[in-house]
C-alpha positions in Angstrom: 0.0 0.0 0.0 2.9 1.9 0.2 4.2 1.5 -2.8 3.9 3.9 -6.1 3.8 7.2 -6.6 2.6 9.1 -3.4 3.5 12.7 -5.4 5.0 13.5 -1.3 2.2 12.9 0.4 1.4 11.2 3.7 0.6 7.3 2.7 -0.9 6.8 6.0 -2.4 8.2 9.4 -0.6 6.9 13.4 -2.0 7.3 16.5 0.1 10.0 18.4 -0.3 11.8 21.5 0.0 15.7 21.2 -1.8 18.4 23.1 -2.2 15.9 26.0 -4.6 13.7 23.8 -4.2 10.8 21.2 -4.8 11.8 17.6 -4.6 10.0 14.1 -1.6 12.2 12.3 -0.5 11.8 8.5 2.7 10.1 8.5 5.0 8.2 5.8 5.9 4.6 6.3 9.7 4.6 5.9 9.7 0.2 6.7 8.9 -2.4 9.0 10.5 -4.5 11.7 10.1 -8.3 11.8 11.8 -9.0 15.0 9.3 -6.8 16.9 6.7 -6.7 14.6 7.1 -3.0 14.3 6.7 -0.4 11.4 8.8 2.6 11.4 6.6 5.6 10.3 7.8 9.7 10.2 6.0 12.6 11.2 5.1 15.5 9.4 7.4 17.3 12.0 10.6 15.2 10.8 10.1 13.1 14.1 10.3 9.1 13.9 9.1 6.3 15.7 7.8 2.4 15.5 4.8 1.5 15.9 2.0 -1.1 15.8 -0.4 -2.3 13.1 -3.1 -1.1 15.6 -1.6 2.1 15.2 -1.0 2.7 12.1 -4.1 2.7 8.7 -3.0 3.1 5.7 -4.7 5.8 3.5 -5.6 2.6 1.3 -7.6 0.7 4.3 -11.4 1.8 4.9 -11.5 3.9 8.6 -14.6 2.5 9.4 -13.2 -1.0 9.4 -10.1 0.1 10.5 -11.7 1.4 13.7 -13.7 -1.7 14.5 -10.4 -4.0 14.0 -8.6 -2.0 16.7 -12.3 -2.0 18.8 -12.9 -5.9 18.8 -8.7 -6.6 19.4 -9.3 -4.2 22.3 -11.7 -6.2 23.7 -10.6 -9.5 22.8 -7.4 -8.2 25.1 -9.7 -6.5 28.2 -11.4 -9.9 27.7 -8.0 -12.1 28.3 -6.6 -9.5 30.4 -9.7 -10.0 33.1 -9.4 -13.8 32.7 -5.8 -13.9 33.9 -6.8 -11.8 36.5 -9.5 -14.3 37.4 -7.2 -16.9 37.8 -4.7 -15.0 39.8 -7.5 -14.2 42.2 -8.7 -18.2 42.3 -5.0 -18.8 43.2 -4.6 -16.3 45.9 -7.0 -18.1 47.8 -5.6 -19.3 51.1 -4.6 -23.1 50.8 -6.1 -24.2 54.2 -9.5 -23.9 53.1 -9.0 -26.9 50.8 -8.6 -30.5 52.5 -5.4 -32.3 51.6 -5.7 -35.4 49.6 -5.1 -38.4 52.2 -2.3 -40.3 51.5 -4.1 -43.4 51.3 -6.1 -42.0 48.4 -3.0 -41.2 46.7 -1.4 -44.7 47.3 -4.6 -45.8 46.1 -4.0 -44.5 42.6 -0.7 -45.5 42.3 -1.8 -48.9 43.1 -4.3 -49.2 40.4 -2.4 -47.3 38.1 0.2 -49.7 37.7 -1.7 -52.7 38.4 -2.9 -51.7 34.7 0.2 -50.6 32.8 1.8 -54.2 33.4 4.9 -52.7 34.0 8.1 -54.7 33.8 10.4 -52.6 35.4 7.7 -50.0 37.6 10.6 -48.9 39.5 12.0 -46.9 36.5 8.9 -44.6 36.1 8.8 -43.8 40.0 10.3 -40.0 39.1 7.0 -39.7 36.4 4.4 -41.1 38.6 5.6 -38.1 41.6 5.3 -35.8 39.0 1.9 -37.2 37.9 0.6 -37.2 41.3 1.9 -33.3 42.2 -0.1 -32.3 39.1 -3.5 -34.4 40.1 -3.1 -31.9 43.8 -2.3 -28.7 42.5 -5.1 -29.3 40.3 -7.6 -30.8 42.8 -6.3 -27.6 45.1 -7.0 -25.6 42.2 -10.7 -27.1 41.5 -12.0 -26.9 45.2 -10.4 -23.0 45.1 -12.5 -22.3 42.2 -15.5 -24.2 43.4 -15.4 -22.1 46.8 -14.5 -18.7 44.3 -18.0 -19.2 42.1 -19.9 -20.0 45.6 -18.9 -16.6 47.0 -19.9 -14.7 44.2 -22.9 -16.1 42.9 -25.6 -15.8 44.5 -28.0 -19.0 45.3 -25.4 -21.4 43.5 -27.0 -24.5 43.0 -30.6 -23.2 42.4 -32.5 -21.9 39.8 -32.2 -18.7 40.7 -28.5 -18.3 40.9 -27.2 -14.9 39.9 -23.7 -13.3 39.8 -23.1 -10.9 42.3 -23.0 -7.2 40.8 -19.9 -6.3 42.9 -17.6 -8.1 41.3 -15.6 -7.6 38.0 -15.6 -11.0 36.8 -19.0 -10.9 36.1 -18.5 -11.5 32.6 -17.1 -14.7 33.1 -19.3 -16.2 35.8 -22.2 -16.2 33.5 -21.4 -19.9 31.6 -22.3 -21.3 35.1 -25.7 -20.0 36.0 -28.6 -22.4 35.1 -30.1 -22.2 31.8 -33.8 -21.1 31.3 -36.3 -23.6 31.1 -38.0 -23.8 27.9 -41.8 -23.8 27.4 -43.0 -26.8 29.0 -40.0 -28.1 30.2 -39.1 -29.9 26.7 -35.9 -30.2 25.4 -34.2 -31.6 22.1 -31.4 -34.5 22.5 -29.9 -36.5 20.6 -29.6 -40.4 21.4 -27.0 -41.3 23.4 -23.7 -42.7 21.9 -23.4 -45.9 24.8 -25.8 -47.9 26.7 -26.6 -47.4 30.6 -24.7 -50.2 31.1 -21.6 -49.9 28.5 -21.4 -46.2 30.3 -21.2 -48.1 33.8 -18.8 -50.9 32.5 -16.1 -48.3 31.7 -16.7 -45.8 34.5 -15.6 -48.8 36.8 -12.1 -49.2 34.6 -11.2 -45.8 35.7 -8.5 -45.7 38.6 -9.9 -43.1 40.9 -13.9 -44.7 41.2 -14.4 -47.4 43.2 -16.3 -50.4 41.9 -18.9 -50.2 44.3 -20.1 -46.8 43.2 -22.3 -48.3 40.2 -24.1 -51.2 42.2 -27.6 -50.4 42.3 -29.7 -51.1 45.4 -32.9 -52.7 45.3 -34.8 -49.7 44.2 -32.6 -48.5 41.8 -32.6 -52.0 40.2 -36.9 -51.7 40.1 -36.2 -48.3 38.2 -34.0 -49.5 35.6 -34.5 -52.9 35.4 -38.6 -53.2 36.1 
C-alpha cells in the first residue's frame, strides 16, 4: 500500500499523542521490523518512531473498518486480560480452606495405576508417577479454590435462581455457570446417546480413581432401571 507514486504525500495516518490527547496524524511509512513486529513511520514534523499495526491505517484501508479491527482486538485483550486476573485471584486463595488429599487415596491410585500398565520394570517410572501425582493436587487444590470462588460470588449457586453478584468484576465470566432457562413446557431436544446405561457403567468402573462399588444399584434402583 505503500508502494507507487505518493507525489510526497502522507501514505498513511498513526495514532500520536500531542496536546495531551491521542490523535490520528499523517505520517509516511519509511519500513517495517520483523523482530518486533514494528513499522517505522515519520511525522510531518521530521520526528520518527515504531509503531503497531493497531496504530498505524493506511490511507488505502477503509476507517470505518479500520476502527472496528482495533475495537474488537481491544476487547478480545480486556477480555483475556480480566481472565488472567480471574485466575490470579482463584490462586490467591488461602490453601487451608481446601482439605489435603489423604495419602491413602493417593497410594490408592498409584496402586491401580500400575496394576494396569503391566509394567516390567515399575521402579524406572517412580520419578514420572511423583510428578503425575503433584499435578492431580495442585489441580484438585485448584478445583476446590474455584469451586469455593463461584460459591462466594454467585448468589444461590446451585438453584435456579442463581445470579452473579454485581460487585464483582468477573461478572462477565461467571455467566457460563448459571442455570439455563427452562424452555416452554420443560421440553428439550437430545440427541440419542452414543453408549448404553450399562456400556457407560462398565467403563466408569475401569477408571483408577472410582471405586467399583459406586455403580451397584440397590434394590430400588434396580426396580427403576430394570422393572
Amino acid at each position: 500500500m505503500c508502494h507507487g507514486p505518493t507525489s510526497g504525500k502522507p501514505q498513511a495516518s498513526v495514532l500520536h499523542y500531542i496536546a495531551r490527547e491521542w490523535r490520528m496524524l499523517p505520517c509516511w511509512v519509511l519500513g517495517y521490523e520483523a523482530s518486533n513486529s514494528r513499522y517505522l513511520v515519520e511525522l510531518e514534523d521530521g520526528s520518527q518512531k515504531q509503531v503497531k499495526r493497531l496504530a498505524l491505517r493506511f490511507n488505502a484501508e477503509d476507517p470505518q473498518n479500520f476502527a472496528l479491527r482495533v475495537e474488537t482486538c481491544r476487547a478480545k485483550k480486556a477480555h483475556c486480560e480480566l481472565q488472567q486476573a480471574f485466575i490470579k485471584f482463584i490462586e490467591s486463595q488461602p490453601d487451608e480452606l481446601v482439605s489435603p488429599l489423604r495419602r491413602e487415596q493417593k497410594e490408592r491410585f498409584i496402586r491401580q495405576g500400575l496394576h494396569r500398565s503391566h509394567l516390567e520394570d515399575s521402579n524406572s517410572f517412580v520419578g514420572h508417577i511423583r510428578d503425575l501425582i503433584r499435578e492431580i493436587e495442585e489441580n484438585y487444590v485448584l478445583s476446590m479454590k474455584f469451586a469455593k470462588v463461584k460459591n462466594d460470588l454467585i448468589l444461590e449457586m446451585g438453584t435456579p435462581y442463581a445470579c452473579v453478584r454485581d460487585d464483582t468484576p468477573f461478572a462477565p465470566l461467571l455467566g457460563n455457570f448459571l442455570p439455563c432457562k427452562a424452555p416452554q413446557y420443560g421440553l428439550v431436544a437430545h440427541q440419542a446417546s452414543e453408549q448404553s446405561v450399562l456400556e457407560i457403567a462398565t467403563h466408569l468402573v475401569q477408571q483408577p480413581t472410582i471405586s467399583r462399588n459406586v455403580n451397584v444399584p440397590g434394590s430400588e434402583e434396580q426396580e427403576a432401571c430394570f422393572p
